[in-house]
C-alpha angles and dihedrals in degrees: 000000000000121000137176108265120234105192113201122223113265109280087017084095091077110087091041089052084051098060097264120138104204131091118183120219097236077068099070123101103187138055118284098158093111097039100108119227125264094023113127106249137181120246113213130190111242087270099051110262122138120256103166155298132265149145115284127235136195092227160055090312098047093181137021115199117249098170137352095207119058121270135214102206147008092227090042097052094044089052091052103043094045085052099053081048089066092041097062095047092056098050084041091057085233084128089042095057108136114257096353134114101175133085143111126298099189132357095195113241087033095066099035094263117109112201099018125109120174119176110178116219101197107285093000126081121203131202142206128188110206096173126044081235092063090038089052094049092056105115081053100045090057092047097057086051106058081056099060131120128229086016122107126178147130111218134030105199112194113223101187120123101086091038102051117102101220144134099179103025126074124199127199130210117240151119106282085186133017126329134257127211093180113088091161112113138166132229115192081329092310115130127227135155113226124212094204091157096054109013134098113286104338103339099273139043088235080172098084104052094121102051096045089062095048081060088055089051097064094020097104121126095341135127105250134188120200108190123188097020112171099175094001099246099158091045092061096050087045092044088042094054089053108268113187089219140006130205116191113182129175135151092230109078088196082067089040090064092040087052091051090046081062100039083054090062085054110101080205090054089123082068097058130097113192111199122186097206158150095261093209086046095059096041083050092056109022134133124270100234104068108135090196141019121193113199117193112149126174116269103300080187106061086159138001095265086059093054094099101055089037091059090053088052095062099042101054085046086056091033094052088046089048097057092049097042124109125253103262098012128113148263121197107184137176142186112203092193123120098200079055107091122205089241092044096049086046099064093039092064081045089065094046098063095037093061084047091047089215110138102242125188116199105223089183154357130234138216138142127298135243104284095058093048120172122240097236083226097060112041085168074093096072095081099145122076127165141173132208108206134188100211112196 
């Protein structure tokens, strides 16, 4: 297979020999200004020597690794690296969790593969292009789905067209293969409807599976907040454990009706508030006697110069819940930011309680669970932190 070359600048060769799949642009030594994006290019050390193969940008990230060995062909390496997707969520249980049928197939750099996103509703697979050269591959990349192995479904619907990266490339939402007219799924028996056609990323933050049902887990009889949201996936686990009362807040009143569609399948739904607001606003003026308070905003961090303020966004929310909470009860926080480190949103929490002068104990902390794994190269993977607190 041949492929255009992009040579890096001597030295520029180090990151990509240890593991990592990015290769900025300011490493490149020869002239790219006529490689068009999304085509599949070979990266070469300044001497020559081949150091892998991936999809090419016109940006900042000017390619992203596809493969470090040689391939022989694009069909062939799709069919490969899907399959050793499925693979690693079978022999992670992630197919075998009790009373769920949704999960993610693939999280891009986590699987090998830079730009592609794949959740799985039930029958229906979604999918999401993050790079022109994905986007590009995707005839391929269905067909190498419909070959799989240990995967079943009926539809594959495409949701690209908000998540691909391109200035000169448009994507459109649609079905690639079949339709699908069943958006009800179950979580560890939990039911929610999924909008997977019209809602925010893929229709649901399967992400945070585990730590919803650690909610859930603590969740009985108790007073809970769930601010920011979006579907109200926390407020089911805690309705469904038998919370005494359940607050949902979020700003979008589209979420907020999505959130009280899933409360409705509750058979706890009579102990459920939906609030559309202003999440800062109700922290600001909320009641005292809340047992416990859930966190979880959008990314505050969408790039490395908004960090800072970022970082002061996080700190007054968990401030403000600190202040309302009651003594004893607890706090379960996240940053979704990737610019966000663990340590940084750590000691940011840190911050937060020492402003508030309340003692606070950290019983856990939070990531992301195995079917979004993190390539150990590339820790830029490990976007999602999180910390369950006991505040006295």
């Amino acid at each position: 297979m041949n492929k255009p070359e992009v040579k890096l600048k001597k030295g520029k060769e180090q990151s990509l020999l240890r593991g990592h799949p990015w290769v900025f642009s300011g490493a490149i030594a020869n002239d790219t200004q006529h490689t068009k994006a999304g085509v599949w290019v070979d990266v070469l050390d300044y001497k020559g020597g081949f150091l892998g193969s991936g999809h090419f940008a016109k940006g900042s990230i000017a390619v992203r690794i596809m493969s470090h060995t040689p391939i022989k062909t694009v069909e062939e390496f799709y069919a490969e690296k899907l399959q050793k997707a499925i693979n690693h969520r079978l022999n992670t249980g992630i197919f075998s969790l009790p009373k769920t049928n949704l999960w993610r197939l693939v999280f891009g750099e986590g699987d090998g593969m830079p730009g592609l996103i794949i959740d799985q509703y039930g029958d229906t697979l979604v999918i999401q292009t993050h790079s022109e050269g994905v986007h590009l591959d995707l005839p391929i990349i269905v067909s190498a789905l419909q070959s799989l192995k240990n995967v079943n479904f009926t539809a594959i619907y495409n949701k690209s067209a908000d998540a691909l990266q391109s200035k000169t490339m448009k994507a459109e939402n649609g079905y690639l293969f079949g339709e699908s007219a069943n958006n009800a799924v179950k979580e560890y028996g939990h039911n929610f409807l999924v909008d997977w056609e019209g809602g925010q990323k893929t229709g649901f933050f399967i992400d945070q599976r585990e730590n919803r049902r650690l909610v859930g887990q603590y969740a009985k009889n108790k007073k809970v907040l769930n601010a920011f949201c979006y579907t109200g996936g926390f407020s089911i686990y805690a309705l469904d454990a038998g919370a005494k009362e359940v607050h949902s807040v979020d700003i979008s009143a589209k979420a907020m009706e999505l959130t009280a569609q899933n409360a409705s399948l509750s058979a706890n739904e009579k102990n459920h508030h939906a609030v559309t607001a202003d999440v800062f606003d109700y922290l600001k003026n909320m009641d005292d006697d809340f047992d416990m308070v859930v966190l979880d905003p959008p990314a505050f961090a969408k790039s490395k110069h908004t960090t800072h303020n970022a970082v002061q966004g996080y700190k007054r929310i968990n401030a403000m819940a600190m202040k309302k909470i009651k003594p004893g009860g607890l706090l379960f926080t996240f940053s979704c930011s990737q610019n966000i480190s663990a340590k940084l949103f750590e000691d940011t929490i840190r911050a937060a309680a020492i402003e508030v002068g309340r003692p606070c104990r950290i019983i856990h902390r939070l990531t992301q669970p195995a079917d979004h794994p993190v390539n150990i190269f590339h820790p830029e993977g490990e976007y999602l932190k999180g910390l369950a607190l006991a505040v006295d």
